[in-house]
N, C-alpha and C positions, 0 to 999 in steps of 0.2 A: 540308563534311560531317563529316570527324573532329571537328572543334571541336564542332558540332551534339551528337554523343555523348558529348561529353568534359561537357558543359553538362549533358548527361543523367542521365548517372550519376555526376556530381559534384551534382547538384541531389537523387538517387536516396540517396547516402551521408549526405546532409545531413540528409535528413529518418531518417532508420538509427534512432537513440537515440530521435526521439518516437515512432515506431512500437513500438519495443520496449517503452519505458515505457509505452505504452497497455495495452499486450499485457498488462504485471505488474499493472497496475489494475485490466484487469478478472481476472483470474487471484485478483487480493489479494479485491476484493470476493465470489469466490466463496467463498474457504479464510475468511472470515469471515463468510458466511453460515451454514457452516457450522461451524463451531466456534465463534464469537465472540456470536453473536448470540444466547444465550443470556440472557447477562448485561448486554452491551453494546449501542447505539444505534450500528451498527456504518454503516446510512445513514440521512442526512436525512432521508427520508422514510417511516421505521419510525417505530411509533407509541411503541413502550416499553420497556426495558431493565431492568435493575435498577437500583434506586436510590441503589443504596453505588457503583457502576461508571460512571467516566466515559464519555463518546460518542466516540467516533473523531474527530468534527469538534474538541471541547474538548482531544483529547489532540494531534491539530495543528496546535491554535490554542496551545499551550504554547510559551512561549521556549525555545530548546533543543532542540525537537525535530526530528530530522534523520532521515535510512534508517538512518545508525549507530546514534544513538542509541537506536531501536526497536528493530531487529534485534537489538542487545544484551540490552534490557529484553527481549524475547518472547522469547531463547533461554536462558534461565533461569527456574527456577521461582522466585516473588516471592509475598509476602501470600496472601490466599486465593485466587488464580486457580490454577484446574486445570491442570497442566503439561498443552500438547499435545504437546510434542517434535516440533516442526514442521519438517521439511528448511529449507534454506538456499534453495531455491529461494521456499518459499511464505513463508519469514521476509519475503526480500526481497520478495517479491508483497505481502504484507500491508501492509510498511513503505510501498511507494509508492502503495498504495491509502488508507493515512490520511493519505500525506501531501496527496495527490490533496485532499483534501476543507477543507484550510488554505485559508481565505478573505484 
């Protein structure tokens, strides 16, 4: 029976990290509904964004792109995108919601 719960909640820890990263997924798809979607085709199945603004899918379909690498680019203000000044939480949320969408 110990061993039975040890199976348990070693199988329980296992799955720990993809629960969580769902969790920021959908958290990232909300903080880019609203903020992002302005400009941006922030999901596949928005019809239109602006036309100088890449898609979220295109910006994780880029070599190079990582949660680092975004989280860095989104916590500075760059080119003509409107600073949001986004917490570190919804940076990360964001980052693993585009990444989510790399085919």
């Amino acid at each position: 029976m110990q061993r039975f719960w040890g199976l348990c909640i070693g199988a329980s820890l296992a799955a720990w990290p993809a629960m969580a990263q769902d969790g920021r997924v959908g958290a990232g798809r909300e903080v880019a509904a609203r903020w992002c979607v302005n400009c941006h085709v922030v999901d596949p199945a928005q019809a239109s964004g602006n036309d100088v603004t890449p898609s979220f899918r295109s910006v994780a379909n880029r070599p190079g792109t990582t949660a680092e690498s975004l989280h860095v680019f989104l916590a500075v203000p760059h080119g003509k995108m409107p600073f949001q000044a986004l917490s570190n939480p919804d940076l990360d949320s964001v980052s693993a919601y585009i990444l989510s969408l790399k085919r």
